[in-house]
N, C-alpha and C positions, 0 to 999 in steps of 0.2 A: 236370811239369804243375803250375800255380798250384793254391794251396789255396786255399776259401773257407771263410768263415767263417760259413756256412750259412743267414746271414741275408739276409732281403731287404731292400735299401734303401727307404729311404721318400722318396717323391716331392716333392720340393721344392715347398714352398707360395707363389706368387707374395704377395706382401702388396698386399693392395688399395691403394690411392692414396685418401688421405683427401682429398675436395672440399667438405666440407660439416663447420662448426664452430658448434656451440649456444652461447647466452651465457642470462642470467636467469635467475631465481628460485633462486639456488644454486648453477647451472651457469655454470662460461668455458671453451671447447676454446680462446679466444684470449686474446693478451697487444695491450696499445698498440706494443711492437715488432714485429706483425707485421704491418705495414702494405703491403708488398708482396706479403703473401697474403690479405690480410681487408681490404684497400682502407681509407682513412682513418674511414669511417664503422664497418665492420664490427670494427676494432681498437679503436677508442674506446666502441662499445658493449661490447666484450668487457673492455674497462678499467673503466668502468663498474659492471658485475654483478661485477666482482674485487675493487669497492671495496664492495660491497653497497647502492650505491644503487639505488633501485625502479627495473628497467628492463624492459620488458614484455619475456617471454621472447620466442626465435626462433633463426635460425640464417643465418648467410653463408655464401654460397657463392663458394668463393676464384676469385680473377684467374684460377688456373691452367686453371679451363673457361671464361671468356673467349677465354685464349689458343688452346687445344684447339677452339673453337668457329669460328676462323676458317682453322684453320689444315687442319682437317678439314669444310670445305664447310657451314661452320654446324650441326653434329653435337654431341652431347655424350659424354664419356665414359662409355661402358657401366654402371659401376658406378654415376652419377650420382643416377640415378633412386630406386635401393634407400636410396640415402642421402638424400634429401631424405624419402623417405616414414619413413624411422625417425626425422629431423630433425622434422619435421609430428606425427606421433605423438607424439612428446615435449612438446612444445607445447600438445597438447590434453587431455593428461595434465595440467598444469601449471594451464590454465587451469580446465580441467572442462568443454569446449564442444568439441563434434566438426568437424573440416571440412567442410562438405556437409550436415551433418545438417539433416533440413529443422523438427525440434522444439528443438535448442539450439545453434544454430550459428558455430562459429569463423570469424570476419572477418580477412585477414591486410593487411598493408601489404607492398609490395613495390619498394623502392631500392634504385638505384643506390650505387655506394662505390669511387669512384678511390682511386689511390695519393694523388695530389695533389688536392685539392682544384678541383671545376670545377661552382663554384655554377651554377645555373637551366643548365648543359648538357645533362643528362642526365636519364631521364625517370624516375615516380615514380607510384602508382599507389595507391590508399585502396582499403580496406571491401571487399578480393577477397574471391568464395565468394558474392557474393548474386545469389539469380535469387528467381520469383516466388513455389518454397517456402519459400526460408530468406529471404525477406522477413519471413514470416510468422512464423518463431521469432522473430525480432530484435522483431519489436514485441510479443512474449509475456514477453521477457527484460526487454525496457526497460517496457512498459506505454507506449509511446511510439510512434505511427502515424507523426506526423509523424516526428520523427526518424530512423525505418527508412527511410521516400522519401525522406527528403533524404539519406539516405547510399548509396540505391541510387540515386537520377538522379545523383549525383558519380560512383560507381562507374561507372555507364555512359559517364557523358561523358569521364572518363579514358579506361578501356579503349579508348571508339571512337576517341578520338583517338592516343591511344600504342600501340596492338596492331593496331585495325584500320583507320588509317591515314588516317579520317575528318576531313579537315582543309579549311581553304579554296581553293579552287579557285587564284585568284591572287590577288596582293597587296591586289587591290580589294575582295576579298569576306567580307567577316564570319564570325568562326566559325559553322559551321551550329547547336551546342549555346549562343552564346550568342544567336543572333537569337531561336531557340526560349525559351527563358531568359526576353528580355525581354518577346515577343510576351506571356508569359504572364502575366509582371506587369504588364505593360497590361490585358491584361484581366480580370486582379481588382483591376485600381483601386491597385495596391500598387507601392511603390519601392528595396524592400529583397527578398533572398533570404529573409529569416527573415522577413517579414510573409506567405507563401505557406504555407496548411495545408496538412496531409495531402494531400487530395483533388487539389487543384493539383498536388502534386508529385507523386503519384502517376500522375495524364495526365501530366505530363513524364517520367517514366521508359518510359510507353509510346511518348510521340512520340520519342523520343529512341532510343529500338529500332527504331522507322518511318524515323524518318532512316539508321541503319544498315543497313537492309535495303534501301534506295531508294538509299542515292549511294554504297554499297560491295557491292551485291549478293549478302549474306550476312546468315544470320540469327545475331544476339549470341547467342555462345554459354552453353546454362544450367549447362551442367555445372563444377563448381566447379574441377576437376583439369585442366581444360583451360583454364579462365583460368585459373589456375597458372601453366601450362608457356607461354599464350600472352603470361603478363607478364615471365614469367623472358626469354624469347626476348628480346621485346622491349629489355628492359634491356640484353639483350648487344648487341642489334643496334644501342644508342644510342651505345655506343663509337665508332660510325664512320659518324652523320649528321652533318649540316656542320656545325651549331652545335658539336659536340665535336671537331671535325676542326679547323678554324680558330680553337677557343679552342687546344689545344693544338699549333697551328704557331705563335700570339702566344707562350705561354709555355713552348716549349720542352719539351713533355711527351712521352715516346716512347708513338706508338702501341703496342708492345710490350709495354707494362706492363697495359694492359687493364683491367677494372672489376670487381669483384664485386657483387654481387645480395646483397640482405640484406631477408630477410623473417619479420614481427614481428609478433606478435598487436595487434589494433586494441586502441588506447586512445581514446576519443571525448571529444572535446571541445566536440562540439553535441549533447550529451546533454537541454540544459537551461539553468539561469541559475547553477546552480551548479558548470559545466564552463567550460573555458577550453584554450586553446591563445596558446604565445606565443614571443618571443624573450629572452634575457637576454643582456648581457657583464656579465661580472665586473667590468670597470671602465670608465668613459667611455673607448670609442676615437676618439674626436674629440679633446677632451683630454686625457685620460691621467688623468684624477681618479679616487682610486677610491675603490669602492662599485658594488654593484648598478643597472646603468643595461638599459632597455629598453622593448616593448612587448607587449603579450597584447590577443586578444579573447575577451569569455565567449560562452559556447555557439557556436561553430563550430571548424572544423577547420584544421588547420596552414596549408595551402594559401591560405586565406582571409589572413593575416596580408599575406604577400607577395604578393598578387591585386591590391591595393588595391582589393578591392570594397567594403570597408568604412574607416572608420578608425580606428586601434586606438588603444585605452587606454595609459594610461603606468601601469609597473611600480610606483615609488616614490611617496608623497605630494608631495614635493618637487617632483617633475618634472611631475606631473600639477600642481600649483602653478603652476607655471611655464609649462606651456601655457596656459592657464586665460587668466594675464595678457597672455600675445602675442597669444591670441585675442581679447582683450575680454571674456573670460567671465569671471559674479560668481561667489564661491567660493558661493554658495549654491546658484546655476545647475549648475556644476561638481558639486558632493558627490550632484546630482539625476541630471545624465547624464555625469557623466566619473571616476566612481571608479576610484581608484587598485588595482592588487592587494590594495597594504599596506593598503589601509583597507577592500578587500572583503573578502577572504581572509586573513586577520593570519597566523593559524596557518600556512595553508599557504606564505605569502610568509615567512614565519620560515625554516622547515624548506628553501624553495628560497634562501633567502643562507648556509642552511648549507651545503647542497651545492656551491654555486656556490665560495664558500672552499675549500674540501676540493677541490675540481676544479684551482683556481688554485694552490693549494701542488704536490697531487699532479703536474702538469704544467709547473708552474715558469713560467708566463706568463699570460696574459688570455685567458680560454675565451668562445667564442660557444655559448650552450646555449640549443636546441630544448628543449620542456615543454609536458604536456598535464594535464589537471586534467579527472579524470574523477571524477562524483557526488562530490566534496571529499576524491578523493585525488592525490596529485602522484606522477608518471612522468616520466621523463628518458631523451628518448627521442636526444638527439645532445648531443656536445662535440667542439669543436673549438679549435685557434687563433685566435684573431679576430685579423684585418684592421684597421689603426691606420694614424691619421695620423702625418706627421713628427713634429709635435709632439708626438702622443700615442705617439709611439716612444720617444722621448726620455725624457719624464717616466716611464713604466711602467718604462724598462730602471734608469733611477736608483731608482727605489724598491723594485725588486724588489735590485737591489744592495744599497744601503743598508739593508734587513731581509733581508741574508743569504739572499734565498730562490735567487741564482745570485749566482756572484762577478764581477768587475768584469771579467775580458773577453769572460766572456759576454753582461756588457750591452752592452759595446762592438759585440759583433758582432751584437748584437739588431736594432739602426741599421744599414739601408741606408743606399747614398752617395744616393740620391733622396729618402729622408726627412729628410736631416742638406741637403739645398738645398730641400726643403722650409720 
């Protein structure tokens, strides 16, 4: 007869499946090499807070419940949930602002994040968590009416359109949030988003809940946890609408690699005249010349840059110069309506070519960085690779040789054969 050893075994512990990695304010669960699980956005933020630049905290949530999500009837894995909400918690720790709360209330952003890069594909989402109570905290935080309506009618008009599917009938028909939009600067006389006060935009945050309830037969949801989970969805579901479908059969991207969701505490950049939102490259990607080249607008939000509802500002004095003269405009005219960062912001435009340097050694190429400038502090909120011409292929892989910063057949291979017939 076997002998035992009188003990009872102890029951094997499944180890849970980690789907959700924090980055900011001290914290990175991620590296830039994990790009096939924190999608390209979600790695380079986690590279980012590694390198301790100001990146407003938050948390990715990796391709692997993408994958899980179609592969299981659009479901998420079980654990998912407990982990976003201790992700979320962390967060409002971080910040001092609760989710939901309707006297101090946390605003999150909610992207998209491929492996591979698939600009304006995939959908994107501002200032989630606002309904009609934590309206009311935001404009007790900020002292700021207007500014709370204009970031709750964006919120609206994102969500309806990317969750609740609020879009033009057909080709011929206008968006229903921008005809509303302009009806309404018609009728106060006005030509711009930012010439419409509070009051204005606060009836468009109502019409714009009357249009969701009337052409999608639901009422916008106020509960903050539920646009949560209805913008996570959404994200995932944008993996496999046509515009991401037919960008990646052009470029050869396997549906199987999937997206990550990466969601970040709001930085606001229509706070005011002393907020801004904008673009930088490290170096002309047209020519290849370097130094700090781009564009920003003050007081409004990311979105607004690439909308072309407005037109932006040039980054440098030089380039702001330089428009100035193709326009016709006097540098007096100019210094009145077309300041530069460098000459708005000096400090903060210092402190953003420092980062931008440090981005460009730490990654060994020419970075494209997102940036928002809340009440005159500066946040970094993406890097990436930037996109160059032939020429500006050329010249950047030569000089990045030439100062040692990759050796010579790395440059070589930096050149495509379409940029070298370029």
């Amino acid at each position: 007869m076997a002998r035992t050893s009188g003990r009872r075994a102890r029951p094997s512990r499944r180890r849970t499946t980690r789907y959700v990695y924090a980055f900011g304010s001290g914290r990175t669960d991620g590296r830039a090499d994990m790009r096939a699980l924190l999608g390209g956005k979600g790695a380079n933020l986690a590279e980012m807070s590694r390198l301790r630049l100001p990146v407003p905290p938050g948390f990715t949530i990796s391709t692997e419940v993408c994958t899980h999500y179609y592969r299981h009837g659009r479901t998420y894995p079980g654990a998912l949930r407990d982990q976003v909400r201790e992700a979320l918690a962390r967060v409002e720790k971080v910040v001092g602002r609760r989710f939901g709360d309707p006297a101090n209330p946390l605003l999150v952003s909610v992207r998209s994040g491929a492996r591979a890069s698939m600009p304006g594909m995939m959908d994107t989402i501002l200032n989630l968590g606002l309904n009609q109570e934590t309206v009311e905290g935001v404009i007790r935080q900020s002292g700021n009416p207007r500014f709370a309506y204009d970031s709750y009618r964006r919120f609206v008009q994102m969500y309806g359109d990317v969750v609740l599917g609020l879009k033009p009938a057909g080709a011929s028909e206008e968006d229903p949030f921008e005809v509303a939009l302009a009806a309404k600067k018609r009728s106060r006389g006005v030509t711009e988003d930012t010439e419409l006060d509070a009051d204005s935009l606060r009836e468009l945050v109502e019409e714009f809940r009357a249009l969701v309830l009337s052409r999608r037969g639901e009422r916008f949801p106020d509960d903050p946890k539920e646009q949560l989970w209805g913008a996570i969805g959404a994200v995932f579901g944008s993996w496999m609408n046509q515009r991401a479908v037919t960008y990646r059969d052009i470029y050869r991207i396997p549906e199987s690699w999937g997206t990550a969701v990466n969601v970040q505490a709001m930085v606001f950049g229509n706070l005011g005249d002393d907020c801004a939102t904008g673009v930088a490259f490290t170096r002309d990607v047209a020519s290849g010349e370097p130094g700090l080249t781009g564009e920003y607008l003050p007081n409004a939000q990311g979105e607004d840059v690439v909308a072309g509802i407005r037109t932006p500002l040039q980054i440098t004095r030089h380039a702001a110069r330089a428009w100035a003269t193709q326009n016709g405009m006097t540098e007096d005219r100019r210094r009145t309506e077309r300041l530069s960062l460098e000459e708005r912001a000096p400090r903060l435009y210092r402190e953003l070519v420092r980062h931008a340097k440090r981005l460009e050694r730490h990654y060994r190429d020419v970075q494209d960085i997102e940036f928002t400038i809340e009440r005159g502090r500066l946040w970094m909120l993406q890097t990436r690779v930037a996109k160059r011409t032939g020429m500006a292929a050329v010249r950047i892989a030569y000089d990045l040789a030439r100062t040692a910063v990759i050796n010579r057949r790395t440059a070589i291979e930096r050149v495509e054969p379409d940029q070298v017939e370029q």
